[in-house]
N, CA, C and O atoms as CSV, one atom per row, in Angstrom:
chain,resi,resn,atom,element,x,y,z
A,1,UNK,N,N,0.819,-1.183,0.000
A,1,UNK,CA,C,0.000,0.000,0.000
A,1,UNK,C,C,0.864,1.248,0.000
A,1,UNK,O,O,0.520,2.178,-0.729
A,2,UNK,N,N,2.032,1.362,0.804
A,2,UNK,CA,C,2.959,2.665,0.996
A,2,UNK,C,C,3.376,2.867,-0.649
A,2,UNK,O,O,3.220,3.879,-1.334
A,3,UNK,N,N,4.016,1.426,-1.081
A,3,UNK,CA,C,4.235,1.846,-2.729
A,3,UNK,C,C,3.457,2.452,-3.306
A,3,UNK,O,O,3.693,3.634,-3.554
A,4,UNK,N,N,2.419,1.928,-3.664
A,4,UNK,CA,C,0.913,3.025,-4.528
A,4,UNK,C,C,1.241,4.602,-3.573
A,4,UNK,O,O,1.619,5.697,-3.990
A,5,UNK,N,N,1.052,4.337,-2.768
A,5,UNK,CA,C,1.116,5.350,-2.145
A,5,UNK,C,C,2.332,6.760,-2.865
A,5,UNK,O,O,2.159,7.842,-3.426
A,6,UNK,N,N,3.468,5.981,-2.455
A,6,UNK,CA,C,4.833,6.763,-3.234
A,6,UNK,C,C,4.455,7.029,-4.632
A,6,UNK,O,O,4.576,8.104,-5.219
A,7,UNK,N,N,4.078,6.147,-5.003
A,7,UNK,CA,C,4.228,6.557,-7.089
A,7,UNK,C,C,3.271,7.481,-7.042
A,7,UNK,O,O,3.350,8.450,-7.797
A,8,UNK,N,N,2.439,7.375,-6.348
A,8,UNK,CA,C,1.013,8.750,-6.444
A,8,UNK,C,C,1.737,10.109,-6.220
A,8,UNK,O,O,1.455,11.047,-6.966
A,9,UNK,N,N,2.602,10.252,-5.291
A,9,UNK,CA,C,3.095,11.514,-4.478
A,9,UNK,C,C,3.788,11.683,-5.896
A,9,UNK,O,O,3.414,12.650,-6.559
A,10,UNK,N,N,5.100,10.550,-6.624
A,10,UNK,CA,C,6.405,10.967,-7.042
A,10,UNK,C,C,4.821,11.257,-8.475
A,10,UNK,O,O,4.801,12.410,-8.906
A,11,UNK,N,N,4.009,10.558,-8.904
A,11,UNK,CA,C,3.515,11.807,-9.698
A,11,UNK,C,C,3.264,13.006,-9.432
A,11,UNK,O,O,3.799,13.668,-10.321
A,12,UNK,N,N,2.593,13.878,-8.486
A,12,UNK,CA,C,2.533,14.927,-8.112
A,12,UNK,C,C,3.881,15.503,-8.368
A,12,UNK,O,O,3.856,16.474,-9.124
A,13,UNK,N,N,5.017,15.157,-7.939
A,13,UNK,CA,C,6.319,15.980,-8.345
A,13,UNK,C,C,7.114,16.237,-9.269
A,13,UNK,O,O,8.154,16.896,-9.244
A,14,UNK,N,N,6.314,15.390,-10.589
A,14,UNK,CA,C,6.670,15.763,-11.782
A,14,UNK,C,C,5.380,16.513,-12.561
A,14,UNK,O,O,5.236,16.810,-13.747
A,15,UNK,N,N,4.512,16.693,-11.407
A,15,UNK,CA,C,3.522,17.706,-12.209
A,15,UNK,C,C,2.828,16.830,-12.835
A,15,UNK,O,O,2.697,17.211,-13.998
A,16,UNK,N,N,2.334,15.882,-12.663
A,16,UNK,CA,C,1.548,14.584,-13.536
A,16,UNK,C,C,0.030,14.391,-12.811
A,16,UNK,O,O,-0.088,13.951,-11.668
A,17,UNK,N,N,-1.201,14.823,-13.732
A,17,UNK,CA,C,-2.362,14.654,-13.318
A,17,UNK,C,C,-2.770,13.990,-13.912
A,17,UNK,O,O,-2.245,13.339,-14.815
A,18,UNK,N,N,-4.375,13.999,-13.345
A,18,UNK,CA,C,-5.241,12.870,-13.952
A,18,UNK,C,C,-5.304,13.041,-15.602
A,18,UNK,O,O,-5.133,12.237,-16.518
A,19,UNK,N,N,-5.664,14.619,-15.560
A,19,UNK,CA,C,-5.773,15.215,-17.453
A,19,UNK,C,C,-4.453,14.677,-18.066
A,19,UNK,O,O,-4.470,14.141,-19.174
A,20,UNK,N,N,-3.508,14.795,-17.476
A,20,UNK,CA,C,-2.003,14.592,-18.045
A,20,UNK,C,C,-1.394,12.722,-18.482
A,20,UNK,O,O,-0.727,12.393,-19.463
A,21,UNK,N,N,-1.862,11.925,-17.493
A,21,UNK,CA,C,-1.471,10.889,-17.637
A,21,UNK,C,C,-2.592,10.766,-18.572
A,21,UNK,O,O,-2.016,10.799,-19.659
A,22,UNK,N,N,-3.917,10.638,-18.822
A,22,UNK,CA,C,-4.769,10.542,-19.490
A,22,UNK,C,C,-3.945,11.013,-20.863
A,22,UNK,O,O,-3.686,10.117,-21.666
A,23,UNK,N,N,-3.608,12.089,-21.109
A,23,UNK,CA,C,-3.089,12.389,-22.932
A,23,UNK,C,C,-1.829,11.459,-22.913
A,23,UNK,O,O,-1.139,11.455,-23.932
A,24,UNK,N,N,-1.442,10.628,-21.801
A,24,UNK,CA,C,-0.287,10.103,-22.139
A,24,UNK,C,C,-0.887,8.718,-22.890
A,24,UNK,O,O,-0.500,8.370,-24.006
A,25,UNK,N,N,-1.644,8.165,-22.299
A,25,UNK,CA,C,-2.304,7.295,-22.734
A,25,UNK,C,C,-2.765,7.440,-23.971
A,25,UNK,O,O,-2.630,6.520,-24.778
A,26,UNK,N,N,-3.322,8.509,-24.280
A,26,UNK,CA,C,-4.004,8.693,-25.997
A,26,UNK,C,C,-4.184,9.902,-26.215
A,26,UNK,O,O,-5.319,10.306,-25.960
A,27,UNK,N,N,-2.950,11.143,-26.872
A,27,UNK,CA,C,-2.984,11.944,-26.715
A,27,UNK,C,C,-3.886,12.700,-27.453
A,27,UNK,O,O,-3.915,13.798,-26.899
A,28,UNK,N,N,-4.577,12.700,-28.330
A,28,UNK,CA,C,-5.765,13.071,-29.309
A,28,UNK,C,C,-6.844,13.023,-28.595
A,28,UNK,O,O,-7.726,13.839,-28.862
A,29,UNK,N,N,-7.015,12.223,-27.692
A,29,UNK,CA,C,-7.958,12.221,-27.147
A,29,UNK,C,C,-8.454,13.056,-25.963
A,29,UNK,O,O,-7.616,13.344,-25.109
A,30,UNK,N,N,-9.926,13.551,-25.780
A,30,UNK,CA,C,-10.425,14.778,-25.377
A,30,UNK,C,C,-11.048,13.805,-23.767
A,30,UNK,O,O,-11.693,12.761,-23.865
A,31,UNK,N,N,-10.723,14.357,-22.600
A,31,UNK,CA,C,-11.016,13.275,-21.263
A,31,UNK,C,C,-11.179,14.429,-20.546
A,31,UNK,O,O,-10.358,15.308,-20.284
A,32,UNK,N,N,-12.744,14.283,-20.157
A,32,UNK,CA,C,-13.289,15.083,-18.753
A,32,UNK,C,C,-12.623,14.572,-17.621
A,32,UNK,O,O,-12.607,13.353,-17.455
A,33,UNK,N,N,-12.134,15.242,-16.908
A,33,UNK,CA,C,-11.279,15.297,-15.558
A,33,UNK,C,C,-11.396,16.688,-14.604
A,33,UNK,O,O,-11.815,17.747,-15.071
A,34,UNK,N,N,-11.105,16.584,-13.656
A,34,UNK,CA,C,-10.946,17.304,-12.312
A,34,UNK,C,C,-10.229,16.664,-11.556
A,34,UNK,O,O,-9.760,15.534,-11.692
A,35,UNK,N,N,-10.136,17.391,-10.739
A,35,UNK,CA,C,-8.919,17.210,-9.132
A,35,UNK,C,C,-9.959,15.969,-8.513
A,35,UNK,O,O,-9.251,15.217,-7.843
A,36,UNK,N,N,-10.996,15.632,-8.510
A,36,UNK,CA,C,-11.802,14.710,-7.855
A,36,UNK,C,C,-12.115,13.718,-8.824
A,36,UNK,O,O,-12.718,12.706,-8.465
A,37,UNK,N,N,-11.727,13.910,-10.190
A,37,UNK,CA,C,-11.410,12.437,-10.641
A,37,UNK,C,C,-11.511,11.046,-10.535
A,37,UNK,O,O,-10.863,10.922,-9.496
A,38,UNK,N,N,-11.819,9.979,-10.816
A,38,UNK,CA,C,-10.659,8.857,-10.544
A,38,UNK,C,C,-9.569,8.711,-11.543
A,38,UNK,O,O,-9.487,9.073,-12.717
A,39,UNK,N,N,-8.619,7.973,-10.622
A,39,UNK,CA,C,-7.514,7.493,-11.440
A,39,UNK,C,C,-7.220,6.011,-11.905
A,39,UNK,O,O,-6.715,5.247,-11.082
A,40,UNK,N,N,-7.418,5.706,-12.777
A,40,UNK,CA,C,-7.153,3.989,-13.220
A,40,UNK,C,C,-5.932,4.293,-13.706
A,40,UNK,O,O,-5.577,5.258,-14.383
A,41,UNK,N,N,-5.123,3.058,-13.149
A,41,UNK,CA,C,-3.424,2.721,-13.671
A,41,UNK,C,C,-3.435,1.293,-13.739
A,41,UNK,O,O,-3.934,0.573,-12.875
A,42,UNK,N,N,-2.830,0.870,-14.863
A,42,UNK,CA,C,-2.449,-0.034,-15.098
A,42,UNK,C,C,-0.666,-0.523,-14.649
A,42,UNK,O,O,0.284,0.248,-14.781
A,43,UNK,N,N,-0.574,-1.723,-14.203
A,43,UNK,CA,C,0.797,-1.804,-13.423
A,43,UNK,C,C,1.484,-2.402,-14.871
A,43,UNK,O,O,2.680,-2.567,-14.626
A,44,UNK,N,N,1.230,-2.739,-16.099
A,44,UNK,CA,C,1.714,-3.723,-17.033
A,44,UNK,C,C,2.792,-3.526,-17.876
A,44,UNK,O,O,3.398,-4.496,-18.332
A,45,UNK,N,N,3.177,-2.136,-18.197
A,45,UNK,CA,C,3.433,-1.477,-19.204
A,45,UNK,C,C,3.076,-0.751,-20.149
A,45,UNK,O,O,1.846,-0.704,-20.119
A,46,UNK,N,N,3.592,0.024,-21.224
A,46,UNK,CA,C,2.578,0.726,-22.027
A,46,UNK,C,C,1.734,0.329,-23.014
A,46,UNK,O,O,0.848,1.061,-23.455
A,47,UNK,N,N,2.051,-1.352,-23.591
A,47,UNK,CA,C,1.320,-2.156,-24.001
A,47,UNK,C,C,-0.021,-2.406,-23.743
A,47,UNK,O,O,-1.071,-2.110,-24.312
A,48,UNK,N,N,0.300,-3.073,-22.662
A,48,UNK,CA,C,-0.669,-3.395,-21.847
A,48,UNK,C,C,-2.337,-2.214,-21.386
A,48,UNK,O,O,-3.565,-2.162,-21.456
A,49,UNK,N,N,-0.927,-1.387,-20.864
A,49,UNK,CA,C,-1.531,-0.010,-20.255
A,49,UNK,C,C,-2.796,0.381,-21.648
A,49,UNK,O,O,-3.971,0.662,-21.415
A,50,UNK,N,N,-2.305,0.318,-22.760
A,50,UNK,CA,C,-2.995,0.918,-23.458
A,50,UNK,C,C,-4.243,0.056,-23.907
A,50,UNK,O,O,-5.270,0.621,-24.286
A,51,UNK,N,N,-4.147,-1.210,-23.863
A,51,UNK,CA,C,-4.706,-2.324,-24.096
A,51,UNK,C,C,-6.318,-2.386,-23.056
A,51,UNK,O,O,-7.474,-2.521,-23.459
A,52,UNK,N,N,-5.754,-2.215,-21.515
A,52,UNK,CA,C,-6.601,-2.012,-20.744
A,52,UNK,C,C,-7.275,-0.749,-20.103
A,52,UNK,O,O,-8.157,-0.727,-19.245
A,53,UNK,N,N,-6.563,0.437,-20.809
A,53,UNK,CA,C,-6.820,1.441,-19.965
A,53,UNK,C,C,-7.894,2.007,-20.642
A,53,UNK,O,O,-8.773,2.569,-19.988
A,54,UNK,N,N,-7.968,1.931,-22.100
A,54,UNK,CA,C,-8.712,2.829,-22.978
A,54,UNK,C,C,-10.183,2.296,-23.026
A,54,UNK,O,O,-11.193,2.992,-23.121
A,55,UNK,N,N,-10.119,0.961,-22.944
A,55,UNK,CA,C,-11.393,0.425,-22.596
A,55,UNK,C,C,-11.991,0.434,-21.330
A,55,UNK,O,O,-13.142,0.001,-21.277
A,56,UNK,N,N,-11.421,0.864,-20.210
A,56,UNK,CA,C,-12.127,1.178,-19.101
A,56,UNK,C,C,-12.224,2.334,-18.685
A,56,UNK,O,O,-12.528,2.641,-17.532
A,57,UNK,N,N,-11.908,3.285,-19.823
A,57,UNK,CA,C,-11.780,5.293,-19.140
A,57,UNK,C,C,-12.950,5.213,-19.961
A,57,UNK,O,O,-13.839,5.949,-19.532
A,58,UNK,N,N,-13.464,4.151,-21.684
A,58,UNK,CA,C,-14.331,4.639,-22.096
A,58,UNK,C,C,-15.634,4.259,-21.082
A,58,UNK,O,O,-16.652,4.929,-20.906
A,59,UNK,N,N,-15.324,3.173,-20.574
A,59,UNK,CA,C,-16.851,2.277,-19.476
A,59,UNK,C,C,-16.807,3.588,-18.609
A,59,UNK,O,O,-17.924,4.105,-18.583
A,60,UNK,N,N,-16.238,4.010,-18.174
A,60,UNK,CA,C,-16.578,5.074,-17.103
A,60,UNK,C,C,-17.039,6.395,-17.335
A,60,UNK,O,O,-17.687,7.071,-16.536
A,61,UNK,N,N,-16.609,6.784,-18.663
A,61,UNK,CA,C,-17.612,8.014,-18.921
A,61,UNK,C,C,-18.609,7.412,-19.738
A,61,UNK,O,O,-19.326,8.325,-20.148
A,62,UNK,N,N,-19.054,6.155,-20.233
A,62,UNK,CA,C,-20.647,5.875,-20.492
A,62,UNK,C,C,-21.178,6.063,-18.883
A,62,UNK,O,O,-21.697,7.014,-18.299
A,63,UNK,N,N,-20.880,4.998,-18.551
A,63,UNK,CA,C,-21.642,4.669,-17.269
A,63,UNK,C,C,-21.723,5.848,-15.922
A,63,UNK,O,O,-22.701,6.192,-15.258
A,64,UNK,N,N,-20.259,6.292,-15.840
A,64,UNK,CA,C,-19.896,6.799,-14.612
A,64,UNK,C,C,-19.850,5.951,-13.310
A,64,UNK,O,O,-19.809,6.201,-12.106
A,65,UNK,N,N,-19.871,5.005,-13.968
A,65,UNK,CA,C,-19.552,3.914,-12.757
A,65,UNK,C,C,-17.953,3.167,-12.431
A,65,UNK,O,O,-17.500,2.397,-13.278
A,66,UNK,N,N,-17.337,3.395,-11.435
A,66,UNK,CA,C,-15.591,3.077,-11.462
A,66,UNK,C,C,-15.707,1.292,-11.798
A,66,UNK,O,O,-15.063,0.777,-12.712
A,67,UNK,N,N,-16.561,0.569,-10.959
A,67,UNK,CA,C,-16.783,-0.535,-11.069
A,67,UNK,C,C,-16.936,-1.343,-12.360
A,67,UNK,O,O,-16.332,-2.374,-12.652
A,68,UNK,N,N,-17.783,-0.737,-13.024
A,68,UNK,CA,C,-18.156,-1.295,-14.411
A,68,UNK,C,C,-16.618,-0.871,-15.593
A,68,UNK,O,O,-16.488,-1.332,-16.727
A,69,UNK,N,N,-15.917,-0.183,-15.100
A,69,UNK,CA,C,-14.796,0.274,-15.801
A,69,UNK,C,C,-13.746,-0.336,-15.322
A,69,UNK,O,O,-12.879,-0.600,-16.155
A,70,UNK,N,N,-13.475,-0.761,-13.820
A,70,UNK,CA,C,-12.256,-1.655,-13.773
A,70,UNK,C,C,-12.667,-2.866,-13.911
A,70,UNK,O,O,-11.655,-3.514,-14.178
A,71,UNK,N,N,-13.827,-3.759,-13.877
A,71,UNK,CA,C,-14.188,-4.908,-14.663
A,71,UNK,C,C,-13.832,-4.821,-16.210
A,71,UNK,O,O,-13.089,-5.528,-16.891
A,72,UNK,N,N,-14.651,-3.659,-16.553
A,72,UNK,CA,C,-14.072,-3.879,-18.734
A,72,UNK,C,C,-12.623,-3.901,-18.571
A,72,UNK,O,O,-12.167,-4.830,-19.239
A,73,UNK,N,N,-11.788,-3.306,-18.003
A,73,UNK,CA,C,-10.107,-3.120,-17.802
A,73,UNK,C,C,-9.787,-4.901,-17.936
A,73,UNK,O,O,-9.216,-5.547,-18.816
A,74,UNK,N,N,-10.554,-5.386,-16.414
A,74,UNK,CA,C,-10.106,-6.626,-16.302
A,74,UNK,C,C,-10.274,-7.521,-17.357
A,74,UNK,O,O,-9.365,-8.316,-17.596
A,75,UNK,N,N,-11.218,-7.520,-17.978
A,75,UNK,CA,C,-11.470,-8.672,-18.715
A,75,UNK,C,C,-10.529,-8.463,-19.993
A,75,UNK,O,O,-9.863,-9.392,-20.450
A,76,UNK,N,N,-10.524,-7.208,-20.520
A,76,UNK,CA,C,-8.855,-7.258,-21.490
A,76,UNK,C,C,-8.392,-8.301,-20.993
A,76,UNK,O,O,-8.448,-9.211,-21.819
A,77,UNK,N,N,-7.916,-8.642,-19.939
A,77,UNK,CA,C,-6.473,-9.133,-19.927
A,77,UNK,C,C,-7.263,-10.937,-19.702
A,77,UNK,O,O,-6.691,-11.937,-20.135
A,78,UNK,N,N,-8.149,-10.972,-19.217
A,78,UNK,CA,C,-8.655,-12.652,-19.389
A,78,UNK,C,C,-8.852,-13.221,-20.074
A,78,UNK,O,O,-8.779,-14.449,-20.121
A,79,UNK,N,N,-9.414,-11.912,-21.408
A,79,UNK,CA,C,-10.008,-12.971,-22.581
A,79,UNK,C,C,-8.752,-12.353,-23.434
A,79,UNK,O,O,-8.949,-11.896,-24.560
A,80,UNK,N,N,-7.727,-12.361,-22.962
A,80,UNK,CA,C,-6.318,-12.688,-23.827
A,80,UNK,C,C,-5.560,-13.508,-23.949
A,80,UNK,O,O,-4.671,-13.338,-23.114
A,81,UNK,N,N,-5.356,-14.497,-24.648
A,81,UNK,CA,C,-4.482,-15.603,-24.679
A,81,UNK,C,C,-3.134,-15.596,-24.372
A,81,UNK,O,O,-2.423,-16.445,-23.835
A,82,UNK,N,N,-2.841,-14.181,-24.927
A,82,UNK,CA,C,-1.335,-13.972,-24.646
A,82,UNK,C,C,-1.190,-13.294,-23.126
A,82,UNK,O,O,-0.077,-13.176,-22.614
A,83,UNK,N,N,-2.063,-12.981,-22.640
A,83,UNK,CA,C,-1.705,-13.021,-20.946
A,83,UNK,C,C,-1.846,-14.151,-20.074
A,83,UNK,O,O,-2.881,-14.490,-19.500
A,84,UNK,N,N,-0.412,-14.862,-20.007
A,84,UNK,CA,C,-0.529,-15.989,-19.396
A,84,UNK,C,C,-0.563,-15.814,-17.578
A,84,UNK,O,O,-0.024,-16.706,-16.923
A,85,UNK,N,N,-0.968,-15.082,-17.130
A,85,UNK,CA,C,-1.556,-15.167,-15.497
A,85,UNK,C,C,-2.840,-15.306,-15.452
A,85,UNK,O,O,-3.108,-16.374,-14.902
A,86,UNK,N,N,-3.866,-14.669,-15.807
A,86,UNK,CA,C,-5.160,-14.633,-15.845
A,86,UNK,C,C,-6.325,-15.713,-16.892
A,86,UNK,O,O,-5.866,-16.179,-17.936
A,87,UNK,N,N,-7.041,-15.864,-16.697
A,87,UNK,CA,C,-7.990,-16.106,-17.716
A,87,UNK,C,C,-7.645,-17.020,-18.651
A,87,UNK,O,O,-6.804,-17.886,-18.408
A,88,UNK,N,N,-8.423,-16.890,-20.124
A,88,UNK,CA,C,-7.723,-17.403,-20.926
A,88,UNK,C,C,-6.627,-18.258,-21.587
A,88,UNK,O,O,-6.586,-19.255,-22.308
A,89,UNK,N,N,-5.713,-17.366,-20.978
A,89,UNK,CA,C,-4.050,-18.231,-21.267
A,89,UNK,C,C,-3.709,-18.019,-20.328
A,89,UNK,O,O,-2.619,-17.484,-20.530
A,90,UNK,N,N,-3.936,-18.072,-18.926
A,90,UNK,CA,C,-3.559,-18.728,-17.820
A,90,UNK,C,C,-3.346,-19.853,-18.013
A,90,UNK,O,O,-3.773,-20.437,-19.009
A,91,UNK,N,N,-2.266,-20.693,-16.628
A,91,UNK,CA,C,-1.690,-21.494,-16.375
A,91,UNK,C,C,-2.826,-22.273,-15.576
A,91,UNK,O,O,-3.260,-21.812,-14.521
A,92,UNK,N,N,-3.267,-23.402,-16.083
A,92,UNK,CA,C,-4.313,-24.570,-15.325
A,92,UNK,C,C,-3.416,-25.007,-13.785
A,92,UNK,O,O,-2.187,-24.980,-13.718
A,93,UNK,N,N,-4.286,-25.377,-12.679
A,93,UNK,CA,C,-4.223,-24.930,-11.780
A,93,UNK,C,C,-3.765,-26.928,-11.101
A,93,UNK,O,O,-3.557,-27.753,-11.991
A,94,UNK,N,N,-3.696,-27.304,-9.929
A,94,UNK,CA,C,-3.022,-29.028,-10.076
A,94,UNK,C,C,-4.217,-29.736,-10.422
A,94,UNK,O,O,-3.941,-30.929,-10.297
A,95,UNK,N,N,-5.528,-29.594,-10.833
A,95,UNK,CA,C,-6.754,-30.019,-11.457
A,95,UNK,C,C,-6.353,-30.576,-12.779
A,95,UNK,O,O,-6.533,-31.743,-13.125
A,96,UNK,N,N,-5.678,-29.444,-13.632
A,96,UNK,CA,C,-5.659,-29.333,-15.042
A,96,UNK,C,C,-7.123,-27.995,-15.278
A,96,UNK,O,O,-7.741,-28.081,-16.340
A,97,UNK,N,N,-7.434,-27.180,-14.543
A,97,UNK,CA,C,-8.366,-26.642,-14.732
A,97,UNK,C,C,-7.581,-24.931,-14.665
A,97,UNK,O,O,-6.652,-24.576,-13.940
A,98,UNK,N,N,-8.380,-24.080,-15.732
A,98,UNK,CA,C,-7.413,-22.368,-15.427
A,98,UNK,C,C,-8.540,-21.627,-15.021
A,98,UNK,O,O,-9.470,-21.468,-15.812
A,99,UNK,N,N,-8.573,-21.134,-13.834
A,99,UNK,CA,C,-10.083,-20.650,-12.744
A,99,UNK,C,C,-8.780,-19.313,-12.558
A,99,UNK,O,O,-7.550,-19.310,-12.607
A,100,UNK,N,N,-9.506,-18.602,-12.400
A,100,UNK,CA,C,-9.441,-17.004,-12.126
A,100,UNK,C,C,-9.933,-16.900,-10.566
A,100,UNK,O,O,-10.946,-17.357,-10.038
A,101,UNK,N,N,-8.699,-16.026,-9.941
A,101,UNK,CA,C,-8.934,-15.580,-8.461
A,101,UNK,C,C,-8.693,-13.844,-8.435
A,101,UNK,O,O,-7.753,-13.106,-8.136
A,102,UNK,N,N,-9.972,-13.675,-8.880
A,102,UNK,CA,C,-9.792,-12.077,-8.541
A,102,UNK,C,C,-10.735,-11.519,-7.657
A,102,UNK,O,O,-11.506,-12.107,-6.899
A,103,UNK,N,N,-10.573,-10.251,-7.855
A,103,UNK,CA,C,-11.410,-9.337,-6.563
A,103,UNK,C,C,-11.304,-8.115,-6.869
A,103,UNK,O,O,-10.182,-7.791,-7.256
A,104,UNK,N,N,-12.319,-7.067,-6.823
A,104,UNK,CA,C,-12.165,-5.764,-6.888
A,104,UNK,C,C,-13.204,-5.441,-5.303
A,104,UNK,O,O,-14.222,-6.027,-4.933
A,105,UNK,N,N,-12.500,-4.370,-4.690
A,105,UNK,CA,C,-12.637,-3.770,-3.532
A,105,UNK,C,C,-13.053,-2.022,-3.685
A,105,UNK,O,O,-12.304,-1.088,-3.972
A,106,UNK,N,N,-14.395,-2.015,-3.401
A,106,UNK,CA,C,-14.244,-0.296,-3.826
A,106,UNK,C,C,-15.001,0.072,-2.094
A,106,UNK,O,O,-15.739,-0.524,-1.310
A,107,UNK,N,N,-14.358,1.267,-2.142
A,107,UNK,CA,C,-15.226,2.015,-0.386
A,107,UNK,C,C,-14.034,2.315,-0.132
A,107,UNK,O,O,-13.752,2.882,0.924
C-alpha cells in the first residue's frame, strides 16, 4: 500500500495529473477530468496499459460507474491468450483446470 502510495506523491512531483497521464495514454484524445477524478493505472506497461486502460476510461464516462470500468479493464487481460496469469491463457491450476482468483474492492 505505501508503494501506490509513493508513485502517487512521485507523480505529483513531476507535475503529472489525472488530465495529463490521461493524454499520455491517448494523446488526441479529449477526457473530462478534475482534481476529484478517478484514477485507473495499469501496473503492465505501455502495451498493456494501453490495451486495458482505454477500454475502461471509455466504461466510465458511459456509465460513470468506477466498477463497471475496472471490470471492462479486467477482462482485457482474461479474454487474452497472450496473458498468461489470468484467464484465458492462464496457467491450469493441479486439477488441469485455469479458474481465475480475482477481486475488486471499492469504499
Amino acid at each position: 500500500m505505501s508503494e501506490r502510495r509513493k508513485f502517487i506523491q512521485t507523480l505529483g512531483l513531476f507535475g503529472l495529473s489525472i488530465p495529463s497521464i490521461s493524454r499520455l495514454v491517448n494523446p488526441s484524445r479529449k477526457i473530462k477530468s478534475s482534481a476529484s477524478s478517478p484514477l485507473i493505472i495499469c501496473s503492465r506497461g505501455e502495451e498493456w496499459g494501453r490495451l486495458v486502460l482505454i477500454p475502461a476510461w471509455d466504461k466510465l464516462q458511459e456509465t460513470g460507474n468506477i466498477l463497471d470500468a475496472l471490470e471492462t479493464g479486467a477482462n482485457v487481460c482474461e479474454l487474452d491468450p497472450r496473458d498468461m496469469s489470468v484467464g484465458y491463457g492462464g496457467y491450469p491450476d493441479e486439477r488441469g483446470v485455469v479458474t481465475l482468483d480475482a477481486s475488486i474492492m471499492h469504499g
